[in-house]
N, C-alpha and C positions, 0 to 999 in steps of 0.2 A: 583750977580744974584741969587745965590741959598739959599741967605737971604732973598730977595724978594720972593723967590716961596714960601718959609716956611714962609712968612708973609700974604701971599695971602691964602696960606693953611689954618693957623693958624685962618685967617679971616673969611674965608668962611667955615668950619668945624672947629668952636670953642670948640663942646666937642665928638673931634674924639680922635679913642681910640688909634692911635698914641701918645697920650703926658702922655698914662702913661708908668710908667716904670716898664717893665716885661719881661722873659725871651724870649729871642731869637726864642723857640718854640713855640709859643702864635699867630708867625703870618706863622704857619703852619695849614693842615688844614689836619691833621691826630689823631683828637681826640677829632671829635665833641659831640660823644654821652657822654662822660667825662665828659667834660667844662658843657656842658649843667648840668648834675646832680649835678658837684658843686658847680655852681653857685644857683638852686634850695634849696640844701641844706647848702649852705654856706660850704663847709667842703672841702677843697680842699686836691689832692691825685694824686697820678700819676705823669703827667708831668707837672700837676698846683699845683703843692707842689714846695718851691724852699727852701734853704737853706740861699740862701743871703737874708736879710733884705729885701736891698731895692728894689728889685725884685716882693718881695711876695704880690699876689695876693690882701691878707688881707689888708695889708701896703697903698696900691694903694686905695682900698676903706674904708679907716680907718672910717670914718666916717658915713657910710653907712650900715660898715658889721656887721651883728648881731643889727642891730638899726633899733628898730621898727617904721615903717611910717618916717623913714630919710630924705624922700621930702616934708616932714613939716618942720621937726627940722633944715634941712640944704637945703633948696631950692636953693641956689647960687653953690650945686655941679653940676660938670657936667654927672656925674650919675643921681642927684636928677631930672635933667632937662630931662634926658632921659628917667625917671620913669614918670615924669608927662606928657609926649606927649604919651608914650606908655597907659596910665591909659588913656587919654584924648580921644585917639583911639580906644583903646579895648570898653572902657562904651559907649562909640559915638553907634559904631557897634551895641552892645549887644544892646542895646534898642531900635536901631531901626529897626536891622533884626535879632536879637538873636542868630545871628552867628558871627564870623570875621574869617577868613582865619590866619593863617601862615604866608602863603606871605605877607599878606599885612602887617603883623608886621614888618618881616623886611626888604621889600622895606621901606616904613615909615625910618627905621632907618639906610639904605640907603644914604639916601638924606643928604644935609644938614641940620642943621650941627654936622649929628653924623657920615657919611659917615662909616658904618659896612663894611666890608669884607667879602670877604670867606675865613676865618679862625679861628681857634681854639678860640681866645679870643670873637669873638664873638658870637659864641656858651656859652661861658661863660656866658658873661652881657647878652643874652637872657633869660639864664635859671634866674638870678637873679635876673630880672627886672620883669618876667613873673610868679616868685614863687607864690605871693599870690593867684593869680590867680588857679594856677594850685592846689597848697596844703589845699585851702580852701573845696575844694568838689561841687564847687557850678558850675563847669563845666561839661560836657561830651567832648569825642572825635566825628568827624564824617569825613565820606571822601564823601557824599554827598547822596550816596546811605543804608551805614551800621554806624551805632553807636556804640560808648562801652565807658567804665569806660575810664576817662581821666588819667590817669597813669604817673607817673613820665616814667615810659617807656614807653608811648604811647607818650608823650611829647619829649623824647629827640630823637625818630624816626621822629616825626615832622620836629624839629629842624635840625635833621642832613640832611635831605629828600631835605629842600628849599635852605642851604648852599651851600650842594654840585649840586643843579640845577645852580650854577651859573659858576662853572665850568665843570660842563657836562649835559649842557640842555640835556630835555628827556619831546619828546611830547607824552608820555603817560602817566605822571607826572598827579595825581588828586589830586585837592587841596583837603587839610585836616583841618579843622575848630574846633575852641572853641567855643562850644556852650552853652549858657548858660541856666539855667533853673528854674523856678522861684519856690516860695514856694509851690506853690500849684501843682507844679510838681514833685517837692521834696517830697511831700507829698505822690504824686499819687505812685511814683515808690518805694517809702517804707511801705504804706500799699500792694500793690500788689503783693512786695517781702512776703514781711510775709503772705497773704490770701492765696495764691497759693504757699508757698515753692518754692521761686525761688532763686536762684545762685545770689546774689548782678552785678558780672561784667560781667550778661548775659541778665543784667533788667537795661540799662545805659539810656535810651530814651522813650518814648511814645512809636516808631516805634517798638523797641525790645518789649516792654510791654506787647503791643498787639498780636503780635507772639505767645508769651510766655503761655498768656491768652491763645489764641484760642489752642494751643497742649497741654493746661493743662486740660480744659475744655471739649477736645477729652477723656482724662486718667479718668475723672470722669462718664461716661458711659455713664451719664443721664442729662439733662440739666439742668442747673444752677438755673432755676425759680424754681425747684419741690421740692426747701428748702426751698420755702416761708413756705410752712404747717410744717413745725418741725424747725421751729428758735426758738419759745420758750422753748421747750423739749432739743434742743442742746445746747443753750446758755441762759441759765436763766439771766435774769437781761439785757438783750441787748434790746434797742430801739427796738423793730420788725420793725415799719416804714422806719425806718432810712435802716437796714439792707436790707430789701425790695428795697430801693430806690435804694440800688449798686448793689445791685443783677441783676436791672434792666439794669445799666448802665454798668457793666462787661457786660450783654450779648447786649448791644447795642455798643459795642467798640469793639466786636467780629464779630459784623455784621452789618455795621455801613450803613441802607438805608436811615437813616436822611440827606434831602438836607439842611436843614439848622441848623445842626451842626454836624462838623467835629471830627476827630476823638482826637485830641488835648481840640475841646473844650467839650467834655464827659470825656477824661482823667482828665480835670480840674475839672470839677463839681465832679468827684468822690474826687482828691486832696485836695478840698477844705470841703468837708464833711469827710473828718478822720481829717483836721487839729481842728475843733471845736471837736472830741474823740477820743483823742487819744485810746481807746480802742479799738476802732472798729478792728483795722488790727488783734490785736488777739479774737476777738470774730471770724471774716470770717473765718481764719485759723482752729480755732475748728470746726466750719460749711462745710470748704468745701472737706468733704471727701469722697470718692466711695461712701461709707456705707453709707453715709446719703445721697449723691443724688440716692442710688439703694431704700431707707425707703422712699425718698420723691415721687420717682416713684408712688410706690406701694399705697400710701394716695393717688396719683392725680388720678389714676386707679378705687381705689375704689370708687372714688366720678364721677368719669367722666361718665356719661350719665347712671345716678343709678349703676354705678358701671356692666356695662354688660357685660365687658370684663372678670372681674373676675367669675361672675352667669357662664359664657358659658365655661369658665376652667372647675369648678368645675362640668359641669354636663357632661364633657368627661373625667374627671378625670385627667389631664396634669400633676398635683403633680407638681402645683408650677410653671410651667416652662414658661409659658404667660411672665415675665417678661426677659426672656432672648430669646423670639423668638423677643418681641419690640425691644430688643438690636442689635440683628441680624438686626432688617430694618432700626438702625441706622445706624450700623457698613458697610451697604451695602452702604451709603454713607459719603463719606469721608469726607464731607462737617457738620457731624452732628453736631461739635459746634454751628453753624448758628442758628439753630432752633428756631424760634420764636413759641409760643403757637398755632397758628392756622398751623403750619408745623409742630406741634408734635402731632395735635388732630387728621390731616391727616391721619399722621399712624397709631394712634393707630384704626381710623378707618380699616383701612386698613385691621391689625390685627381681630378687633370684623369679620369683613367680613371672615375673615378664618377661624374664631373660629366657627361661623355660619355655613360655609362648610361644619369645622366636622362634629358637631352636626346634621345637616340632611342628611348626610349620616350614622352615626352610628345609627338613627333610620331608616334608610333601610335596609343597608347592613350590619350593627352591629358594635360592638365597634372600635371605633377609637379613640388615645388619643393627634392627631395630625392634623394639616390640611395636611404635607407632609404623615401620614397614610389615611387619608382622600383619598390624589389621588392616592395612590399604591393602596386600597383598591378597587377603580374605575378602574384602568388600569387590576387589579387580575381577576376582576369580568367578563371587556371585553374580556379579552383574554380567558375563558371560554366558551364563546357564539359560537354556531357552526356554525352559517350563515354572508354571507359577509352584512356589512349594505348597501351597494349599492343593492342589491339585494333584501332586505327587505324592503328598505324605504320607500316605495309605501303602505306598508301594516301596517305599525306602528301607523297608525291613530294619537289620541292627543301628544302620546311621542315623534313624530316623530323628533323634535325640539332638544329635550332633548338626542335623540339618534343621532342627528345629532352631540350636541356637544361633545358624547363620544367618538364618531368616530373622531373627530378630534383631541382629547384627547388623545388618544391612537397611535395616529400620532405623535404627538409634542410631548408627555411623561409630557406635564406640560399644566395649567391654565392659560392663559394671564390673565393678572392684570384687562384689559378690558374686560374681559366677565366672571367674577367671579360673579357679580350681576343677569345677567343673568342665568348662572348656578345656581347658588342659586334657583331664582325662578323658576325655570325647576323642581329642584327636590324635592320640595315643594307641585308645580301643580301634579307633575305626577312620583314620587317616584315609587308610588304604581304599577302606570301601568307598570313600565320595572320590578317591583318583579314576576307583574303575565306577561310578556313577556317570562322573563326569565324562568319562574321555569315552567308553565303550556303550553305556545304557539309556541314553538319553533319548535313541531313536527309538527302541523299544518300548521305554515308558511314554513316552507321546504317542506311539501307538495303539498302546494300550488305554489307553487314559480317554483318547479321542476318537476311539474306535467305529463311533456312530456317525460322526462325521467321513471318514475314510472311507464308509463302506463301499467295495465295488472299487477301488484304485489296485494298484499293484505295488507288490515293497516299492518298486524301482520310481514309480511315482509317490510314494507316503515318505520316501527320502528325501526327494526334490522338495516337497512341502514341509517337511521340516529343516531343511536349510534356508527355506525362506524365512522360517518363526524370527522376530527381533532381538536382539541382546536387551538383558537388561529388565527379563521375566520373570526374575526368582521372587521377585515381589508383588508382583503382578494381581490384580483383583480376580479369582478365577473365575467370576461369571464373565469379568467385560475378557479375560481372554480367550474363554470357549467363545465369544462371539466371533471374536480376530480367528480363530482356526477356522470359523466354521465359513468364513467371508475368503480365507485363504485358499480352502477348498474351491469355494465357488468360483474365483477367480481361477483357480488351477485347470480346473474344467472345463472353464470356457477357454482358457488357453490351449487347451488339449485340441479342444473343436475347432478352433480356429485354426491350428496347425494342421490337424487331419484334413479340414477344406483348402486350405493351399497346397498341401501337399497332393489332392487329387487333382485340383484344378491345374496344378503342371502337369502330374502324371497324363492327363487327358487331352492338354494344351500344350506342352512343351511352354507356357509362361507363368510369370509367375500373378498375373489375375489378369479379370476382361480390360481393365486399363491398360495394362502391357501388350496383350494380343493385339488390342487398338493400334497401341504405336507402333509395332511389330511390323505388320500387315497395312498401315499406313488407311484403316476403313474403319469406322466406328462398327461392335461386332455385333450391334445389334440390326445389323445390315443384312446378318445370316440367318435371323430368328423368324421361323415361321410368323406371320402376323397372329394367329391364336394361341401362340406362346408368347409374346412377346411381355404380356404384362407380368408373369412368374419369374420372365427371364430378368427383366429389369430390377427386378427383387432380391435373385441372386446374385448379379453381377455387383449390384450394390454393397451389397452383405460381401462380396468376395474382395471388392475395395477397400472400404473399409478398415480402419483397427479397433474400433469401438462399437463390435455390435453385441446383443445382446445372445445367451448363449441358448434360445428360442431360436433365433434367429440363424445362430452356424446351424441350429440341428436340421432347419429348415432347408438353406442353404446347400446341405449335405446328402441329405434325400433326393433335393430336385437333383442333382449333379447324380446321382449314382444311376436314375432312371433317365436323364435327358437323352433325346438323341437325336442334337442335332452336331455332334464332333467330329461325326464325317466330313459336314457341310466345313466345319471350320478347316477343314485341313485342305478339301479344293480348291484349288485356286482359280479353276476355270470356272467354277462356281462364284465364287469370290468374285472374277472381274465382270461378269453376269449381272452378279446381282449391283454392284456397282454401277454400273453402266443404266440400270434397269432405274438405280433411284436416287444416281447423280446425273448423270450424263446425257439420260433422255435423248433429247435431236440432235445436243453438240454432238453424239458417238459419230456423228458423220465426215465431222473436221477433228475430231478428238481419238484418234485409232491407239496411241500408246499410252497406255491405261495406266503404267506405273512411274512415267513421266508427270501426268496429271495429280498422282498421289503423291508425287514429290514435291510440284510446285504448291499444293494447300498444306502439305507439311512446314514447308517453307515461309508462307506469305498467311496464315493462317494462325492467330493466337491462341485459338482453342485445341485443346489435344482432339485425338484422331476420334477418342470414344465419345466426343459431345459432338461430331461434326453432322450427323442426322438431324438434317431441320433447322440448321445453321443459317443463317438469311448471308454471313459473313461467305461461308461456304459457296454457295449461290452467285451474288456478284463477284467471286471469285472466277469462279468458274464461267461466267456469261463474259468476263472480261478477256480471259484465255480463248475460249471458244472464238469470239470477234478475233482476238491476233493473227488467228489459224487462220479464220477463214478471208480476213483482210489481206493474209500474206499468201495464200492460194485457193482457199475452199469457193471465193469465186468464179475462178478463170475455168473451175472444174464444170460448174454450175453452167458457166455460159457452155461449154461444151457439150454437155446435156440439152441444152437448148435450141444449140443448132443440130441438132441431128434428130431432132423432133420433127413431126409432120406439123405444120401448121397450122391444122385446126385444133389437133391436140393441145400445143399452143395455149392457142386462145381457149382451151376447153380450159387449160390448168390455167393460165391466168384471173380468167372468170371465177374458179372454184377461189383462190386464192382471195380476192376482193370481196368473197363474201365473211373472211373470218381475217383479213389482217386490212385495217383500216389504212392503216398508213400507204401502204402500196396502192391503196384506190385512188386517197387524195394524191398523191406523186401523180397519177396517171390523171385523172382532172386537172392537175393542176399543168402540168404540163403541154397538154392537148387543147 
């Protein structure tokens, strides 16, 4: 029976790798990435090294191994037979979808009658039925979605990847493909290595290529046509035409809107124009550097529509920098390898539009070396302006337009890209009229505008209240700013009133208020106020101190002063120490005769000023203390002298009267007697 099965075996898997003889581990399947490499390299190691003869690997493919094309030389092995179904398969594949799978290699070797395994030895005869393929170069790896360099270690992860699916399915398993590639692919991805400095096994495919291209094409700043003008100046001796023509098709492989040809068949057409020059890949490579796409810019600039990008630098003086504000509205999008010539004349339109900007504004407003000084320059100027534009726009006549869009300007802090034409021609039309707005009309539009509030000032006052208005108005809400005039005003006019009441009260005083005449004159001056004025007066003098009164109050203020009349009084002085004497001095005026001695020493010894010293208790023992000095140091020897030359009964007549109103003197005399 079990020579029958081995016949039927034998039968139906004729060159299964059961009938060679090898070691014991071979049909283990703990060393598939091994097997695989040496059968690749023919070199066996590990646990496909053996010691016995007939064991050895070698031995088993004697005829095979190290023997070039051996399914020539020996077609009746059962190797050779496995080489040419495996060849017969892979070439089938490759030309007619320029792929084959993995899998299907060895399901293929699978079947009868090679019936493969999951095991070690077949990892083996994979790798060395599949070397030339893999070690010739003329493959890539792919898993459907990414490519790379076909690797003897990208091969024997293949190899191990499909073996062990068969003893541990895994449906997330992606097959992984030999993809082949033809000359003029070959060509493509080794001039385009070399044009652009790329990494050999990170440029494995078309699909990498192209990748590669467009982030290298980002690195070079500027796009890729603006070397058509310096290919002979870079590369002397180079076709220009030729060079032109990949120029063209690098940047259509970058951005590929051709519907009838893909991105495969432009990779071709370039692969196939290096394969008739070889020179070309290093002629690109000298060409495609920053420096010469930033020099090729700079030629397209000058020539681009009489060169007016650069004319309008130079007449704001940019120093050169036009060429890195272009960069900047490359760099603004991330997309800028794409750029085809009518998307890169865009911009630079774009650019001239802002260079135009500056330029008519630094002929209004003055130098500008920017379009970004251009709009600070406009936003500086508005927030300058003292009136709200809501307010004025009625009255702006032709500018009105043009002040409309500062006012918006000044809102946003920026230009929309759409209405930068119009701006332009705004300040073109009517520059001049916001110069003469600005500098000569702005008191007459406030006056006009606020008319209501003004009424009754003079120009010479509605100026002074317009140099008060704040910067920074052109924005302004105009109801909360009529309120700010109309508060400006009020303040102005109480300012007015307040100035006109000091201004009389020197005129009439020669000071400059009743606090000063105070210190002046050394008497509080409500010492001079009739008593049935005094309560009006203390109202005014108040009001005349003051800096915070109410403008009720100057008017009140101003009235009493224009009808007072007590300014005679103030100006006597013999009135003054009169009335002094009348309602400080009382009895001391007896020892107290130099009046403005007395007004010096409570000047002096006295913390209160002169104009509170009415009713001062401070005041008082001041003066009670003075008075005693006097009279201690003479006012009594005066006293006794009066006394003796008195009659006697008089005397005692004044004594007696005295004892009835000063207590103290009576007890003295009781006490005494």
């Amino acid at each position: 029976m079990v020579e029958e099965i081995f016949a039927i075996d034998r039968k139906r898997f004729s060159c299964a790798l059961e009938f060679y003889t090898v070691n014991a581990s071979m049909w283990a399947a703990n060393s598939l990435k091994q097997g695989v490499e040496c059968g690749l390299t023919q070199d066996t190691k590990g646990q496909y090294r053996t010691t016995t003869v007939a064991n050895k690997l070698e031995n088993a493919l004697k005829e095979a191994w190290k023997v070039d094309e051996y399914w020539v030389s020996a077609p009746s092995l059962p190797v050779s037979k496995m080489k040419l179904a495996v060849n017969k398969l892979v070439d089938c594949k490759l030309n007619a979808d320029g792929r084959i799978s993995i899998r299907a290699i060895y399901e293929m070797l699978k079947e009868p009658p090679f019936g493969f395994m999951a095991c070690n030895i077949s990892a083996f005869f994979i790798g060395f039925l599949l070397k030339e393929y893999v070690k010739e170069g003329s493959l890539s790896w792919s898993d459907g979605l990414s490519s790379d360099e076909l690797t003897i270690d990208k091969f024997k992860d293949m190899v191990d990847e499909i073996i062990k699916l068969d003893n541990t399915p895994n449906t997330r398993y992606r097959d992984k493909y030999l993809v082949a590639l033809t000359p003029e692919e070959k060509s493509f991805l080794a001039t385009t290595i070399e044009a652009f400095d790329l990494s050999k096994n990170t440029c494995t495919t078309i699909e990498q290529a192209r990748e590669r291209v467009r982030s290298k094409m980002k690195e070079l700043g500027f796009p890729l046509w603006t070397l058509n003008s310096i290919i002979t100046d870079k590369v002397p001796g180079a076709d220009t035409e030729v060079v032109k023509s990949i120029i063209e098709l690098y940047c259509a492989l970058a951005n590929n809107n051709d519907k009838d040809k893909t991105d495969n068949d432009i990779a071709l057409e370039i692969g196939k124009i290096s394969m008739e020059d070889d020179a070309i890949k290093h002629q690109l490579r000298t060409l495609f550097k920053k420096e010469n796409c930033y020099e090729g810019m700079i030629n397209y600039l000058s020539s681009y529509k009489d060169g007016v990008l650069v004319k309008l630098a130079k007449k704001i003086n940019d120093k050169g920098q036009y060429i890195n504000e272009l960069r900047k509205k490359f760099d603004a999008d991330a997309a800028n390898w794409v750029w085809r010539i009518d998307t890169i004349d865009k911009k630079i339109d774009e650019l001239i539009m802002d260079y135009e900007i500056a330029a008519e504004t630094a002929s209004i407003l003055g130098p500008v070396n920017s379009y970004e000084e251009a709009i600070y320059s406009w936003l500086e100027k508005c927030s300058r302006i003292k009136l709200p534009y809501q307010a004025i726009k009625d009255e702006l006549g032709a500018a009105s337009q043009l002040f409309f869009m500062l006012n918006n300007l000044s809102h946003d802090r920026k230009l929309a890209d759409n209405k930068k034409s119009e701006f332009l021609s705004q300040m073109k039309s009517y520059g001049t009229d916001f110069t003469d707005i600005y500098n000569n009309k702005q008191p007459s539009l406030f006056e006009k505008t606020y008319d209501f509030y003004l009424q009754g000032l003079s120009p010479a006052d509605i100026n002074k209240i317009f140099l008060k208005l704040p910067q920074n108005s052109f924005t302004a809400d105009k109801a909360d700013f009529s309120n700010k005039v109309g508060q400006l005003v009020a303040d102005y006019k109480k300012q007015m009133g307040s100035q006109r009441l000091k201004e009389l009260w020197k005129e009439k005083t020669g000071t400059e208020s009743p606090f000063d005449w105070s210190k002046k004159h050394r008497m509080p001056i409500l010492a001079m106020i009739p008593e049935n004025q005094e309560k009006e007066a203390r109202r005014m003098f108040g009001i005349i101190n003051s800096s915070s009164s109410s403008a009720s109050d100057v008017e009140f203020a101003i009235e009493y002063l224009e009808s007072a009349t007590f300014f005679d009084a103030l100006k006597d002085a013999s009135l003054r120490d009169k009335n002094f004497i009348r309602l400080f001095l009382g009895n001391y005026s007896a020892v107290i005769t130099d009046i403005e001695k007395v007004k010096d020493y409570l000047y002096e010894h006295i913390t209160d000023a002169p104009y509170h010293w009415l009713g001062s208790q401070a005041v008082r023992s001041a003066l009670e203390k003075y008075a005693e000095s006097l009279y201690n140091s003479n006012g009594y020897l005066i006293a006794a002298q009066k006394i003796d030359s008195m009659p006697a009964e008089e005397v005692k007549r004044y004594l007696k009267d005295m004892i009835k109103n000063n207590m103290t003197v009576g007890l003295e005399i009781i006490r005494n007697n």
